[in-house]
C-alpha atoms as one frame of an Amber mdcrd trajectory, in Angstrom:
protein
  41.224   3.488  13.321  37.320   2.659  14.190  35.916   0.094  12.765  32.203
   1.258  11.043  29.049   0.091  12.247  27.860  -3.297  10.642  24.952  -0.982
   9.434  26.784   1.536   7.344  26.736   1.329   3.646  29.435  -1.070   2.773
  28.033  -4.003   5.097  24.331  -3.199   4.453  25.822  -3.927   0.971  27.431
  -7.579   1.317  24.790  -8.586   3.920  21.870  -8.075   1.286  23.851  -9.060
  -1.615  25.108 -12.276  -0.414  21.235 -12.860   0.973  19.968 -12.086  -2.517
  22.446 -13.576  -4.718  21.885 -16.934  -2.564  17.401 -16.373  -2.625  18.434
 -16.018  -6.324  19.885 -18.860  -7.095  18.707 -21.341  -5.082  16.768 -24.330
  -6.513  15.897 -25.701  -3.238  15.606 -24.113  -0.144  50.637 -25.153  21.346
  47.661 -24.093  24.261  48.851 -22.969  27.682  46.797 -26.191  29.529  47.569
 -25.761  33.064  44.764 -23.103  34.257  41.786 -25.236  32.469  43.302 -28.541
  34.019  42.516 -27.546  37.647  39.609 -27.920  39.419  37.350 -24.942  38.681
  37.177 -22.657  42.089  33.286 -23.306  42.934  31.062 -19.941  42.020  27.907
 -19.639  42.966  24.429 -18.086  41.141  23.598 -16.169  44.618  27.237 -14.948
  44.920  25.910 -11.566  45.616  22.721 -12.292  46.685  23.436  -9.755  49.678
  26.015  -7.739  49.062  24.442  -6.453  45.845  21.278  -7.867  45.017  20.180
  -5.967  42.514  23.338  -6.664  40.174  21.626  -8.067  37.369  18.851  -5.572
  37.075  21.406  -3.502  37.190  24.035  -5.119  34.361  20.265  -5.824  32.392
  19.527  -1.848  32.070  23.199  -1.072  30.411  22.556  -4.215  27.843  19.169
  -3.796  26.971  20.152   0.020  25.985  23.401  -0.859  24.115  21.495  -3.563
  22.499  18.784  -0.819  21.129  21.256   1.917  19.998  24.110  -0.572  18.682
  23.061  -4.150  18.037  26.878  -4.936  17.230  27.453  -4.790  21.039  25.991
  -8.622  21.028  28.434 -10.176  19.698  31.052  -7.952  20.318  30.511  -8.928
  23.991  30.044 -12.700  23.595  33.080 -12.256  21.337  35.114 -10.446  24.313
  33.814 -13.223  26.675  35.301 -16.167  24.661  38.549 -14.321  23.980  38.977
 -13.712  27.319  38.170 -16.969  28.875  40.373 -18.803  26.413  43.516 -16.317
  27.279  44.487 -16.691  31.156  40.732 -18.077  32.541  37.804 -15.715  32.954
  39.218 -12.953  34.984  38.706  -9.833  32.317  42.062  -9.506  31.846  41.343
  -8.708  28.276  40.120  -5.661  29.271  42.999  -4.033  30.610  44.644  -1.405
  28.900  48.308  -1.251  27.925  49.768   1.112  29.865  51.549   4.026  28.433
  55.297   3.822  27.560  55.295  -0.042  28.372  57.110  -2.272  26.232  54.986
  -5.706  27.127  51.639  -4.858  25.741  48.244  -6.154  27.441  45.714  -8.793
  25.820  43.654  -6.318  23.718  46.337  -5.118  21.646  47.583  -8.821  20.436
  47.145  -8.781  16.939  44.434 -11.340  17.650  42.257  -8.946  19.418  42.424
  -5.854  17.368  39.364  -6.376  15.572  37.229  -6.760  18.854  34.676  -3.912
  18.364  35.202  -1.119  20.929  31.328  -1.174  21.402  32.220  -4.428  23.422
  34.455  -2.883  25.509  32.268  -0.113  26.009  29.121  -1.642  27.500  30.996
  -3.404  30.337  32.640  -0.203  30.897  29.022   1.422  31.547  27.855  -1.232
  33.497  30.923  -1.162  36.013  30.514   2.308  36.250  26.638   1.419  37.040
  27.826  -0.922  39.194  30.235   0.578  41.355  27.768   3.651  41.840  25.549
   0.978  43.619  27.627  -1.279  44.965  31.032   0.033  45.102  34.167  -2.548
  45.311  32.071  -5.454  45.493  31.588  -6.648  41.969  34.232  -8.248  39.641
  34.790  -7.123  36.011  34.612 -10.428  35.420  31.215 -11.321  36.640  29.965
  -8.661  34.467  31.392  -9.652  31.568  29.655 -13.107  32.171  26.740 -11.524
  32.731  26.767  -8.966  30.241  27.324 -11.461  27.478  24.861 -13.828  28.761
  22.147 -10.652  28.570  23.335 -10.289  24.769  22.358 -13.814  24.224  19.060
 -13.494  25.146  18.413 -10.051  23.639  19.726 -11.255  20.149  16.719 -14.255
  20.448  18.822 -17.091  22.075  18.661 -19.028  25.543  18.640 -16.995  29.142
  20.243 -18.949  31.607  21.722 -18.069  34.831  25.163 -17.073  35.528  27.522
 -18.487  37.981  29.327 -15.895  39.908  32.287 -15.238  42.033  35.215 -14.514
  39.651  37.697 -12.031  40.605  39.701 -10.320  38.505  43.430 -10.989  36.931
  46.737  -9.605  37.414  48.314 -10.856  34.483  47.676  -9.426  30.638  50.151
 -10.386  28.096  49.761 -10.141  24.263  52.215 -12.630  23.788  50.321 -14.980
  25.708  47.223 -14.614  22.884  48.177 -16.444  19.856  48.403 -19.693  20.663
  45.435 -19.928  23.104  42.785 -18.500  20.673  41.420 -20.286  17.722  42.029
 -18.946  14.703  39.821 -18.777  11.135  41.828 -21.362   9.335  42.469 -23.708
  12.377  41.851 -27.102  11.220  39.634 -29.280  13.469  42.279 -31.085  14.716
  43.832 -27.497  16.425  40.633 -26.796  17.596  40.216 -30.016  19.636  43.590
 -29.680  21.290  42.863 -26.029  21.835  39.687 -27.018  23.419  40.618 -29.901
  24.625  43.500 -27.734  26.713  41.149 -25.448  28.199  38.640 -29.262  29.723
  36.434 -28.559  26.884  34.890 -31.424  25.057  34.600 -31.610  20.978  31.408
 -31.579  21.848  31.609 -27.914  23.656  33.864 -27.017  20.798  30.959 -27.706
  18.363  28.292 -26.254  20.738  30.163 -22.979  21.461  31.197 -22.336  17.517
  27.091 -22.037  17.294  27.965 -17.980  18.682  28.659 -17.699  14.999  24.891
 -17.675  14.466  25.679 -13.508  14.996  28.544 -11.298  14.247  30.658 -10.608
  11.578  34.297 -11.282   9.778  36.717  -8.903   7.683  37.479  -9.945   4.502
  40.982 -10.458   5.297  39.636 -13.770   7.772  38.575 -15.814   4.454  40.025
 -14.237   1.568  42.437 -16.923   0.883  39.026 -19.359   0.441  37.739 -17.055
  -2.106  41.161 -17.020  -4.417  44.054 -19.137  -3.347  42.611 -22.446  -0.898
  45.952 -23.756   0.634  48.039 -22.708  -2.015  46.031 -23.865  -5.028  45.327
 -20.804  -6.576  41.796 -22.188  -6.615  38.486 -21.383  -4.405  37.866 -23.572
  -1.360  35.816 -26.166  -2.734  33.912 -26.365   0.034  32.189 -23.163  -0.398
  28.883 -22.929  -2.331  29.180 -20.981  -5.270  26.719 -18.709  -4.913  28.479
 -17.418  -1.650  31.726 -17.290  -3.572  30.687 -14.762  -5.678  29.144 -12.581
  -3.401  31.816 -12.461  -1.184  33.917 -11.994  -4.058  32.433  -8.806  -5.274
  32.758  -7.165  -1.832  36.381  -8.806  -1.307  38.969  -8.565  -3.971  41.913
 -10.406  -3.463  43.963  -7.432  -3.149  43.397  -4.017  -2.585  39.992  -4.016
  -0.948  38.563  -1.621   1.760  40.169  -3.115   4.723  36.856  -2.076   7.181
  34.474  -4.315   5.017  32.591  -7.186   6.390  30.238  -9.952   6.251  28.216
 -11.853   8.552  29.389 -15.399   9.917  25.291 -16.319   9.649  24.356 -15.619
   6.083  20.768 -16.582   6.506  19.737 -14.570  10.016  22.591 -12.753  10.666
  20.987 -10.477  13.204  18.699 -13.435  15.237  20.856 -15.719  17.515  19.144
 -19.067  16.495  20.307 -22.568  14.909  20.705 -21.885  11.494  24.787 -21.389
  11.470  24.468 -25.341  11.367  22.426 -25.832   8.564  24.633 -23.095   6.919
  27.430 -25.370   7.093  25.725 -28.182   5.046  24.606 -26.009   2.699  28.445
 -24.885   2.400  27.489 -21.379   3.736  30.298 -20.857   6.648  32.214 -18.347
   6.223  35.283 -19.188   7.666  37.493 -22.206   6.931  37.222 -23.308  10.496
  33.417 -23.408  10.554  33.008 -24.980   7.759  35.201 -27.315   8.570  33.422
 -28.495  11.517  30.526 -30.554   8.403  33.961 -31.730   6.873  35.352 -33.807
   9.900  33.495 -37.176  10.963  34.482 -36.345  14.167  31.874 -32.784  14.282
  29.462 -33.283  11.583  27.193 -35.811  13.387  26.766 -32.899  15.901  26.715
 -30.228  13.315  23.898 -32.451  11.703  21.877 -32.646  15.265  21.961 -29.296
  16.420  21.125 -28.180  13.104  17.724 -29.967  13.492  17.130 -29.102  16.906
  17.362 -25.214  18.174  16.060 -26.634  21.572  18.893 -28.824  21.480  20.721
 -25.859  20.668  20.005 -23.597  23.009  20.240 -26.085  25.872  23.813 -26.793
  24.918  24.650 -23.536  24.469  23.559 -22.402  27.739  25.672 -25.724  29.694
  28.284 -25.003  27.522  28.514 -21.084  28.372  28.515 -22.193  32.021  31.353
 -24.654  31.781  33.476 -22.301  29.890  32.605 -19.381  32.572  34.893 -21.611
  34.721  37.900 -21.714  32.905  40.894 -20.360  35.492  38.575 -18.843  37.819
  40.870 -16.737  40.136  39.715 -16.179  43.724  40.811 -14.637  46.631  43.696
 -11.286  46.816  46.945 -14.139  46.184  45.761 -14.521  42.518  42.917 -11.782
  41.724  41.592  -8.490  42.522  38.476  -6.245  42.516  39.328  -3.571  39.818
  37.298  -0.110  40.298  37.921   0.235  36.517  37.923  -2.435  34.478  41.006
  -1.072  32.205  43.351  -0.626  35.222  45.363  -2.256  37.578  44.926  -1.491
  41.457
């Protein structure tokens, strides 16, 4: 079933009522390790500097006009980046569809990906087919997916920064594979460092790279258990302010709700990529347990604290941080990737 757009009625309805109810109230304002362990396979920003130079202006026109007709396809995209990094290295094997009558299903239908928004999926599907029309069989699904998320970035009013290229795309896409190599909304710190830590990312990175939050959106069923039954105590989390708890309350029962509602991660400036998902967290504003989280833990909350202050800081981070993930089990080379002609199929 589709998933509505963030801008029909129901989440027009919890964005502004969990913004008002909070202007109201306020008085004052086990990882798979090996891939990420090896040496990252060098890539390069001028990668295809002559066999297709004009691959970003290209990738840029398909963004740009996804960005002005659906504004979800920002962090849809980011979102389909991460997931697909974290799950077999950056080779877009996420984007390869099941095929029909096979019994081992691909990446995008583990239950972990079956809320990614098909307007994700869509805009690197227009900007292959951009992309092949110009520069047929030279360009990785990969690479645009980089790209294409790093475009989404900018548009939504965060950092540009350029993109290392020369991924190639994956073989391998296994749902069972997904679980246990993607975080989850009520990992606890200490799975997200191991999970992070498994792919060479620093707690730092892990920090850094939870800042995408600043944009996008959750179902209900993500952080319903904060909102009625915290770890089993039949109690709210206390770690979630009030005000926030009954907003999200009125648009998510604890049974029984509309299953296609949802709220934003950012409940300040949900629609501007910017800092404030950190200064939501000391306010008690995240929306998921493993967000907020990240102010609980002495390990995280000095850097919560920091780039909360700092969206310079912020954005610098970001942008290293995007780069260094980009690299995670870079395939290169016909033994261990290929060039797919459509991103959804094999050659």
């Amino acid at each position: 079933m589709s998933v509505p757009s963030p801008f029909s009625s129901p989440f027009v309805f919890t964005c502004l009522l969990i913004i008002f109810l909070l202007t109201l109230s306020s008085s004052d304002c086990q990882p798979i390790s090996t891939p990420a362990k090896r040496r990252p396979r060098q890539l390069s920003v001028s990668y295809y500097a002559k066999s297709c130079p004009q691959l970003e202006q290209l990738i840029g026109s398909i963004t740009s006009q996804q960005f002005k007709e659906a504004p979800v396809s920002a962090p849809a995209t980011i979102r389909l980046f991460f997931h697909d990094c974290f799950v077999e290295g950056c080779d877009a094997s996420i984007l390869i569809a099941t095929n029909p009558g096979n019994k081992i299903l691909a990446e995008k239908d583990a239950e972990d990906n079956k809320d990614l928004r098909t307007e994700g999926f869509d805009t690197i599907t227009r900007a292959k087919t951009l992309v092949e029309s110009k520069c047929p069989g030279v360009v990785s699904c990969a690479d645009i997916l980089a790209i294409a998320a790093r475009d989404f970035v900018h548009l939504a009013g965060g950092p540009y920064y350029q993109v290392k290229k020369g991924r190639w795309d994956g073989k391998i896409s296994k749902a069972s594979r997904v679980p246990y190599n993607l975080p989850h909304a009520n990992s606890t710190v200490d799975q997200l460092i191991k999970l992070f830590s498994s792919k060479g990312l620093t707690v730092q990175d892990l920090v850094v790279l939870s800042g995408a939050h600043t944009i996008g959106f959750a179902r209900c069923k993500h952080f319903v258990a904060r909102l009625y039954d915290y770890k089993g105590t039949m109690q709210p989390d206390p770690a979630i302010d009030p005000r926030l708890l009954k907003a999200l309350k009125m648009s998510c029962p604890h049974a029984g709700g509309n299953a296609d509602i949802v709220a934003p991660f950012d409940v300040t400036t949900p629609f501007l990529f910017d800092h404030a998902y950190y200064a939501n967290l000391e306010g008690k504003l995240g929306l998921l347990a493993s967000d907020q989280g990240l102010f609980l833990d002495p390990r995280t909350k000095p850097l919560v604290q920091s780039l909360g202050q700092d969206k310079a800081k912020f954005f610098q981070a970001f942008s290293a941080a995007m780069d260094k993930m980009g690299s995670i089990g870079v395939k290169r080379g016909r033994t261990h990737g290929e060039k797919r002609k459509v991103c959804s199929t094999h050659m």
